[in-house]
C-alpha positions in Angstrom: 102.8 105.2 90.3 102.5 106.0 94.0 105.4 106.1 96.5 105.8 105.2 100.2 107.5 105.9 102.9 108.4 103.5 105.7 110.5 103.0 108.4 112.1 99.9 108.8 115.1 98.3 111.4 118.1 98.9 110.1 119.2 94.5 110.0 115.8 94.5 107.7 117.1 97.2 105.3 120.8 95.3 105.4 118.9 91.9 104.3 117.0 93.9 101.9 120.0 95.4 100.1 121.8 92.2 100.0 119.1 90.7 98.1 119.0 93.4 95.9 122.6 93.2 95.3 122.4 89.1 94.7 119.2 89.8 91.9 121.2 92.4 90.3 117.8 94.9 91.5 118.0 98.0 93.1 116.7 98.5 96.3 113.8 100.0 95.3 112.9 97.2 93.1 113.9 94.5 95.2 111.5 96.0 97.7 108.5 96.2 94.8 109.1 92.5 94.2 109.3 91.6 97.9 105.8 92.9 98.3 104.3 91.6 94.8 105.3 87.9 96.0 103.9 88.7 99.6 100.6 90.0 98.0 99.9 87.5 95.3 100.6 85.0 97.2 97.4 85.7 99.6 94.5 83.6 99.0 91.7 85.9 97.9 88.6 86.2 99.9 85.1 84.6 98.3 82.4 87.4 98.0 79.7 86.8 100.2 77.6 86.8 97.4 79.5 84.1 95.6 79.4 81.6 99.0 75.8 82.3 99.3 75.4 81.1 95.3 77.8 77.8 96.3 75.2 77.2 99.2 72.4 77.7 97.0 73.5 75.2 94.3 74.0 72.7 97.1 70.2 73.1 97.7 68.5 69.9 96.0 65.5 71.3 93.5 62.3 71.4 94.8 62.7 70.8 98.0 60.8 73.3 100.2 63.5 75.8 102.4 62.5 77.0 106.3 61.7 80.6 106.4 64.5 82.1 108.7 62.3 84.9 109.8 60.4 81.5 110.8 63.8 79.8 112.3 64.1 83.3 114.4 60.8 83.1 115.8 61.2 80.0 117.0 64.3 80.5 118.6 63.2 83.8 120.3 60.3 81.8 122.0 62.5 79.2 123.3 
């Protein structure tokens, strides 16, 4: 298990105790649990690969895609 080391103001660290204190959890893991909540509860990012698949099932078959080396060309000349 890794550690860290912050440095926090000192009305944080008084909050942080007394939540400790309330969930019967020592600082430490009061702090752990503070950060678990904080970091599951983030939305996780889509691969770009995965979006590109989503776009690509949106596609209807068979139907003929623009070359974007094509779409660049044209643009350029504009």
């Amino acid at each position: 298990m890794g550690e860290m080391n912050i440095r926090i103001e000192d009305e944080l660290r008084t909050r942080i105790e007394d939540l400790a204190r309330n969930n019967d959890r020592s600082m430490e893991e009061e702090i752990a649990y503070l950060l678990r909540q904080a970091v599951d509860g983030q939305p996780k990012r889509e691969s770009f690969a995965d979006i590109a698949r989503k776009i690509a099932a949106m596609t209807p078959k068979g139907v003929e895609q623009t070359s974007s080396l094509e779409m660049l060309r044209e643009d350029r000349d504009r």
